[in-house]
FIVO-530231 format. One record per residue: x, y, z of N, C-alpha, C, O in turn. Coordinates in pm, whole numbers. Example, Ala and Ser with C-alpha at 12.3 -4.5 7.8 and 13.67 -1.06 7.14 Angstrom:
2
1319:-569:780:1230:-450:780:1320:-330:780:1424:-332:846;
1285:-225:708:1367:-106:714:1290:3:787:1341:114:804;
//
This chain:
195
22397:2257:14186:22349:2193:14070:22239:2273:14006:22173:2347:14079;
22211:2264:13874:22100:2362:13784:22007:2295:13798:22022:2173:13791;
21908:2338:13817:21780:2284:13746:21754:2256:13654:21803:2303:13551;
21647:2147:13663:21570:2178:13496:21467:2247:13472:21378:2270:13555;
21472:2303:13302:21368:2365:13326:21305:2351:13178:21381:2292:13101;
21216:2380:13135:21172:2358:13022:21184:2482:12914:21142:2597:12920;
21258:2410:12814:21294:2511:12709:21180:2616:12651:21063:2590:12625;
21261:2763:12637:21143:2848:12547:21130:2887:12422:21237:2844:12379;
21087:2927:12348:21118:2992:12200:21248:3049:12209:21285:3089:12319;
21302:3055:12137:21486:3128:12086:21447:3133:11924:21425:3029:11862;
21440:3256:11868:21498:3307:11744:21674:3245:11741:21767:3249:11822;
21649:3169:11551:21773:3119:11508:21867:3235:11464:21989:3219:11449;
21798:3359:11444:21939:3474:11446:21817:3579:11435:21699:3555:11412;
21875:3690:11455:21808:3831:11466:21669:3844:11358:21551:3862:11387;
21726:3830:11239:21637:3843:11151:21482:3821:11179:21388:3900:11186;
21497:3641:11198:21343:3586:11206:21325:3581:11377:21227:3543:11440;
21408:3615:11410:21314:3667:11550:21239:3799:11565:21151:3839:11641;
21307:3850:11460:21237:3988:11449:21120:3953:11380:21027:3989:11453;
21078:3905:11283:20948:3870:11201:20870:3788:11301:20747:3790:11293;
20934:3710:11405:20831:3662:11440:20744:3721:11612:20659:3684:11693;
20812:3802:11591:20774:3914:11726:20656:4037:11683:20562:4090:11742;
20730:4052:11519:20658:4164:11479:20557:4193:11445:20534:4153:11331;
20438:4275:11512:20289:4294:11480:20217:4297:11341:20113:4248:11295;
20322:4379:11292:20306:4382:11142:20384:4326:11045:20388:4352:10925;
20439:4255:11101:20487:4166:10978:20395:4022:10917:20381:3978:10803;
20344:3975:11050:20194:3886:10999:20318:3732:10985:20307:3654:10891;
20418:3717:11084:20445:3637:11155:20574:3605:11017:20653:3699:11006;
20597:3495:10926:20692:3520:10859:20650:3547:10716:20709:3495:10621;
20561:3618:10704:20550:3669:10526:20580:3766:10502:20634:3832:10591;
20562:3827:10365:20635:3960:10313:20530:4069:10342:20409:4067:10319;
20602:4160:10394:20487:4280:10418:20493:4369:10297:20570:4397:10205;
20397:4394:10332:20276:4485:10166:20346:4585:10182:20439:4617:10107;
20309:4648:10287:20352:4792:10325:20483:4836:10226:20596:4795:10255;
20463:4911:10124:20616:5000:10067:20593:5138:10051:20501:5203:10002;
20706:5165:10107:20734:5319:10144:20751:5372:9986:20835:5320:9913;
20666:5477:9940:20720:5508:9816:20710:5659:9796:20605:5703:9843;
20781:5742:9746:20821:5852:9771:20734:5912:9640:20764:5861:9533;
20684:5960:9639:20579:6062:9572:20632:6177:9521:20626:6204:9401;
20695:6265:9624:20739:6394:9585:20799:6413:9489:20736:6513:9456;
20907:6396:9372:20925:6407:9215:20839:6375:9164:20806:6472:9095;
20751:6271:9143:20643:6228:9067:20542:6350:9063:20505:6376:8948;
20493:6428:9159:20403:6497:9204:20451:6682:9155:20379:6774:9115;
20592:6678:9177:20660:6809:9128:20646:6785:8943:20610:6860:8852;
20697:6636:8948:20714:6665:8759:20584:6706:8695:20581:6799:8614;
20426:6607:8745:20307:6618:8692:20278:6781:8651:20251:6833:8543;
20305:6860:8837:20258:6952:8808:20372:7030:8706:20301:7086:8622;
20504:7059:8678:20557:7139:8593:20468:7124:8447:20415:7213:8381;
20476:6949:8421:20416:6955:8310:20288:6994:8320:20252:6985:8203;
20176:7040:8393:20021:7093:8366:20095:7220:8346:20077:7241:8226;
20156:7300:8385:20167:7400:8378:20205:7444:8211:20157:7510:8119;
20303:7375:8236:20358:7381:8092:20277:7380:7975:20292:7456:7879;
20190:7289:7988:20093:7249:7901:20019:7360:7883:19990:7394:7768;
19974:7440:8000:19828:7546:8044:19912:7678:7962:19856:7743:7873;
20075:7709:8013:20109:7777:7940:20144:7810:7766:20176:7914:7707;
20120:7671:7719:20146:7683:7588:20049:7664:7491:20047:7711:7378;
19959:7580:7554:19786:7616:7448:19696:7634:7540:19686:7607:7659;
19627:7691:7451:19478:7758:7485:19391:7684:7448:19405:7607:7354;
19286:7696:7519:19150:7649:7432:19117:7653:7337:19141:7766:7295;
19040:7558:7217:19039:7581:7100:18924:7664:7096:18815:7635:7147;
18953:7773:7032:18857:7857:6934:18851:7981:7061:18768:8068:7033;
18904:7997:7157:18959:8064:7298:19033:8200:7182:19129:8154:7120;
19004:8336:7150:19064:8389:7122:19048:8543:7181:18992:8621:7104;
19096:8604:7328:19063:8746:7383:19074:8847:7274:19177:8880:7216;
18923:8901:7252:18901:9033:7168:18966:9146:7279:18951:9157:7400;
19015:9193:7220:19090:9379:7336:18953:9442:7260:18893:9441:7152;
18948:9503:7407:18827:9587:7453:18815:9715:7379:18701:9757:7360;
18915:9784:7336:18977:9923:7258:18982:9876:7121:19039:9962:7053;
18952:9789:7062:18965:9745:6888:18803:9692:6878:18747:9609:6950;
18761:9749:6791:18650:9703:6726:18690:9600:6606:18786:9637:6538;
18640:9498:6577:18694:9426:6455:18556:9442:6401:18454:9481:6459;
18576:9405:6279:18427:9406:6140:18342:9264:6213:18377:9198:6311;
18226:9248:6131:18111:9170:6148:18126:9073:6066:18205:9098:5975;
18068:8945:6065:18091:8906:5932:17960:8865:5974:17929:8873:6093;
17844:8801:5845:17725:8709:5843:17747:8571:5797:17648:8503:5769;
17871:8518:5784:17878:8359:5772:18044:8339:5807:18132:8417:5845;
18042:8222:5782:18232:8159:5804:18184:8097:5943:18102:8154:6015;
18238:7984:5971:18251:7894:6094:18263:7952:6196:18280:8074:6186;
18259:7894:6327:18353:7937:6427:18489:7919:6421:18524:7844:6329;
18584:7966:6494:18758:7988:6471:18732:7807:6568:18667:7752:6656;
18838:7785:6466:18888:7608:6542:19050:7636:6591:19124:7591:6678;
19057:7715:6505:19247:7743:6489:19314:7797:6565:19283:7908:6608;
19477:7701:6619:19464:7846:6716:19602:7871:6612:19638:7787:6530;
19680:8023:6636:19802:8029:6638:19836:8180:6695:19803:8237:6799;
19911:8217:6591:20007:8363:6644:19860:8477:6632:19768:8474:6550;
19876:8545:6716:19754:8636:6698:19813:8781:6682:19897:8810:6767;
19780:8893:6574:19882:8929:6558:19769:9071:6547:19711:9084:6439;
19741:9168:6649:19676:9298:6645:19743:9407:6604:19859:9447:6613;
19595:9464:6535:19637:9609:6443:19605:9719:6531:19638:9600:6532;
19576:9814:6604:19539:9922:6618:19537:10011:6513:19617:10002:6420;
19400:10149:6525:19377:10260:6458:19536:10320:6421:19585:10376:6323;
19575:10287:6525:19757:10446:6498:19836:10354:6499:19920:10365:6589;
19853:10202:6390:19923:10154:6339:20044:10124:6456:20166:10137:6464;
19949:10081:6531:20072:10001:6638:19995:9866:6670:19882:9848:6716;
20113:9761:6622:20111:9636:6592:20111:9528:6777:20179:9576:6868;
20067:9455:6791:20075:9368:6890:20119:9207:6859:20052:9147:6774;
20212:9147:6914:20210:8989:6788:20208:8945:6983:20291:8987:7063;
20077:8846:7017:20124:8818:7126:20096:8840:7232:20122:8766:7327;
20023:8971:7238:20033:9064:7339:20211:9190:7377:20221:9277:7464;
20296:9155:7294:20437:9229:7261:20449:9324:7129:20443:9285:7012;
20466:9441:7169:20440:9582:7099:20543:9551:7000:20652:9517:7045;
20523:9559:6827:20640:9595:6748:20695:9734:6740:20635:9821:6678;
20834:9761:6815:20882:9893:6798:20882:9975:6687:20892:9922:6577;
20871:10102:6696:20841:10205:6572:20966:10187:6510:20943:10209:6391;
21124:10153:6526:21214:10140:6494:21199:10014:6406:21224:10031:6287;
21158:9878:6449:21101:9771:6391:21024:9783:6287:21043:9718:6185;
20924:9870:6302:20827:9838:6180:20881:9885:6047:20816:9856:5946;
21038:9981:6030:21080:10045:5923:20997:10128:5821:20887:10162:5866;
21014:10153:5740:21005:10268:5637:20835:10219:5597:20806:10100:5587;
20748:10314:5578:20589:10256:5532:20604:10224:5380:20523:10154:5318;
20708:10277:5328:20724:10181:5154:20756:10068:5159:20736:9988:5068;
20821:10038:5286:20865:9896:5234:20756:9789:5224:20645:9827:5261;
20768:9656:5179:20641:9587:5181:20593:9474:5292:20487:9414:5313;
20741:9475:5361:20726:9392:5481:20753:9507:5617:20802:9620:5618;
20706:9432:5711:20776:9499:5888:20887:9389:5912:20884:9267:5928;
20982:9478:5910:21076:9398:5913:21116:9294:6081:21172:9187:6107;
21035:9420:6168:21067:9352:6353:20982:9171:6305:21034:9060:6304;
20808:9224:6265:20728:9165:6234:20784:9012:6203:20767:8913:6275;
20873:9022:6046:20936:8900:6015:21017:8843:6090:21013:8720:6088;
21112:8905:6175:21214:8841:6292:21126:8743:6373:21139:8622:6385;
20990:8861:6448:20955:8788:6531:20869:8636:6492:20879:8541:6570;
20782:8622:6358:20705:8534:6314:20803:8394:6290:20773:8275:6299;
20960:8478:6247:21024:8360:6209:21105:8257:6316:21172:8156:6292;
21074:8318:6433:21118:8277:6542:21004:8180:6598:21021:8076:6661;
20899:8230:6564:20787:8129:6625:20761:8027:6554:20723:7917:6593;
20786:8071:6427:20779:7918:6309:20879:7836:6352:20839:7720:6359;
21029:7854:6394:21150:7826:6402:21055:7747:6560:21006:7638:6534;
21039:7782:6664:21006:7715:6785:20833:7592:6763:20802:7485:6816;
20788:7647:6699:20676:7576:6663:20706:7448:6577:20642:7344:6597;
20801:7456:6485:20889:7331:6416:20936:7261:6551:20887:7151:6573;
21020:7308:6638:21105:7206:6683:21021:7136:6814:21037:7030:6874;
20913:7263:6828:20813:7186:6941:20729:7045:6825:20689:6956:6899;
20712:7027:6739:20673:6932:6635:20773:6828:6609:20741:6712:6585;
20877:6863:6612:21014:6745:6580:21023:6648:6730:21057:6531:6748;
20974:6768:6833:21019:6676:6960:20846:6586:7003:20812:6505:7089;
20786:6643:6909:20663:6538:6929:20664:6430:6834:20583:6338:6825;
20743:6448:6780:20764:6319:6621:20652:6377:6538:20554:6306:6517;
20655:6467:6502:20549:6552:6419:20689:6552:6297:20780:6613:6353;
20728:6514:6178:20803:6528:6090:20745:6647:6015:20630:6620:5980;
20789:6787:5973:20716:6852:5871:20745:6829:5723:20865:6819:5697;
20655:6817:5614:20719:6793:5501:20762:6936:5422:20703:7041:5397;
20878:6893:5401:20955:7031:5323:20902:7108:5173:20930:7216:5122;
20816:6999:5135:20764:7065:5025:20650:7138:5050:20630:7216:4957;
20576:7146:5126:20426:7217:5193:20489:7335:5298:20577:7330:5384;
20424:7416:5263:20436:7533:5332:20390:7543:5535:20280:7497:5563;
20438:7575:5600:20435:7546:5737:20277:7600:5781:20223:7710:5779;
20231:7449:5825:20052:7481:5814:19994:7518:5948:19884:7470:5975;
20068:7614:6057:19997:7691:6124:19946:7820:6068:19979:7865:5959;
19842:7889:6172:19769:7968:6142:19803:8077:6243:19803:8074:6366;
19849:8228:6105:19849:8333:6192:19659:8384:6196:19560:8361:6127;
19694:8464:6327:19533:8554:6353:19548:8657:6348:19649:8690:6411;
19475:8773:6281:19487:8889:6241:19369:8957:6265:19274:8980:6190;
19397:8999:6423:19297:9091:6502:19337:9253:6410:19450:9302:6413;
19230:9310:6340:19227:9428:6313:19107:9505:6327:18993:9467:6299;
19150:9642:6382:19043:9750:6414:18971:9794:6239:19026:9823:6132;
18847:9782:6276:18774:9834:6144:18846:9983:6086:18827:10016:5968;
18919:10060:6169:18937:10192:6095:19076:10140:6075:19147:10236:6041;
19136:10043:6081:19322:10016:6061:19360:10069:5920:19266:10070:5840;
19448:10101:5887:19544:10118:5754:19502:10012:5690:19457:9926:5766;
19499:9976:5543:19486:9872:5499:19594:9839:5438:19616:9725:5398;
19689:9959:5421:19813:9873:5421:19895:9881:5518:20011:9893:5478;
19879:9878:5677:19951:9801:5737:19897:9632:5740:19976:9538:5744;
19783:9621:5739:19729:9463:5745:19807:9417:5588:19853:9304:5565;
19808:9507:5512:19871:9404:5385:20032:9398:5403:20087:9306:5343;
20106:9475:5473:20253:9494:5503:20247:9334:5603:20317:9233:5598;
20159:9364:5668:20149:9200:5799:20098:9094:5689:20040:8993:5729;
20109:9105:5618:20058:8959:5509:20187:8953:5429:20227:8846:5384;
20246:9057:5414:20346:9028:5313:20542:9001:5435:20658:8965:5415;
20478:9036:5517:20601:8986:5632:20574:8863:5695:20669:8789:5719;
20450:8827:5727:20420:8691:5732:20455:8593:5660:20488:8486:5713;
20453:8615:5486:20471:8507:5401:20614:8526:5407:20695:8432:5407;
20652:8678:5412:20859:8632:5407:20893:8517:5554:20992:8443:5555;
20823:8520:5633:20887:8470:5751:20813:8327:5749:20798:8273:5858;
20751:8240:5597:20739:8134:5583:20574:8069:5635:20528:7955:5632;
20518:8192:5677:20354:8160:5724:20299:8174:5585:20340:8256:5502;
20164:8053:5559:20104:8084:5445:19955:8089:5513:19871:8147:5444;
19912:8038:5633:19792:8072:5601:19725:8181:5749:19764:8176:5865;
19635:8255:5701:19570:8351:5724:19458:8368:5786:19372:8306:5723;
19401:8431:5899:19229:8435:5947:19223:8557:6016:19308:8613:6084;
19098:8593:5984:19099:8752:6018:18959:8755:6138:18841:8737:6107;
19011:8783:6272:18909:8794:6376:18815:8846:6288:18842:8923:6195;
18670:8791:6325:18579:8888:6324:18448:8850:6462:18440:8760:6545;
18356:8980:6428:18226:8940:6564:18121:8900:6476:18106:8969:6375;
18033:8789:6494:17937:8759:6361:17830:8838:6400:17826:8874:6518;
17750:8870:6330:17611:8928:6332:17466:8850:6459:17413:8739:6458;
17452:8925:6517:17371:8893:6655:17233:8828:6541:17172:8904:6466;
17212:8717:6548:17075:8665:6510:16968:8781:6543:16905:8869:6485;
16977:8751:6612:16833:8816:6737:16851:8928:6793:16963:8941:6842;
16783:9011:6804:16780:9184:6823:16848:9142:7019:16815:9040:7080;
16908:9213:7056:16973:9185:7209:17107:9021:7218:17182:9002:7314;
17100:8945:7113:17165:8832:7176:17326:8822:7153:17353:8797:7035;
17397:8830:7206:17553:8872:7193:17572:8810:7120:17495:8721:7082;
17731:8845:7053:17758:8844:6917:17904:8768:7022:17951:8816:7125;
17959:8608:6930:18033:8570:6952:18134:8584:6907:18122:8623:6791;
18303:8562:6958:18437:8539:6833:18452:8461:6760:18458:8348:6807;
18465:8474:6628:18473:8397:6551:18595:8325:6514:18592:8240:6425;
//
């Protein structure tokens, strides 16, 4: 014959016997604890800083090259603007960028534009629009496209290669213009900033 004996706890099926065994479950409520996976979140942030770091600069951030002297000026603001920065050298070799325009590119010195010059400006207007369309930046078609080229030139440059780079600029749809300069040191010793 069996004994008797006095009944013990029995879980009504797996589930809540498991909740009610479990340390951390806090007997039958919902646990906090959620596993959440970070790693895409953490890859996308950083592509986009990067992205970002790679495509603007600091405002008014513009590297003078060490081998070009540019002119002085004694008034005009500081540079707020940024855009295409587009260097002259003494022996008429062009930089848009930090990227050399080939001697094949720059064509014939009669002509009135550089012809590489216009390819390349119109390509950046062309990417600078659609980086604006995908920001909901609409441009209006009657106004001329209101970034700003920069026109690093050496004090001894051609003056008509800087006017050949004004007149290939406007074919390739740029209208407005700023010409590096270093302003005049106030004070006998105190460095002279970019303007």
């Amino acid at each position: 014959m069996a004994s008797i004996v006095t009944p013990g706890r029995r879980a009504a099926y797996p589930p809540i016997g498991r909740l009610r065994t479990s340390p951390l479950s806090g007997g039958g409520k919902k646990n906090m604890f959620v596993s959440l996976n970070l790693t895409p979140m953490v890859d996308m942030f950083t592509i986009l800083v990067i992205f970002l770091i790679q495509l603007f600069k600091a405002t008014g951030a513009v590297e003078l090259r060490g081998e070009i002297q540019v002119p002085t000026s004694k008034t005009g603001p500081a540079l707020q603007d940024q855009g295409v920065v587009v260097v002259v050298f003494p022996d008429k070799t062009i930089l848009v960028d930090n990227n050399p325009i080939s001697a094949e590119e720059m064509g014939n010195e009669l002509q009135t534009e550089i012809p590489g010059l216009v390819a390349v400006l119109t390509k950046k207007k062309e990417f600078q629009t659609k980086l604006d369309e995908m920001a909901g930046i609409v441009p209006d078609p009657t106004k001329p496209f209101d970034k700003t080229l920069l026109v690093q030139a050496d004090i001894k440059s051609d003056f008509k290669v800087v006017r050949r780079i004004i007149a290939s600029a406007n074919i390739a749809g740029w209208a407005k213009f700023k010409f590096i300069t270093v302003p005049v040191a106030k004070m006998p010793g105190e460095a002279a900033k970019a303007e």
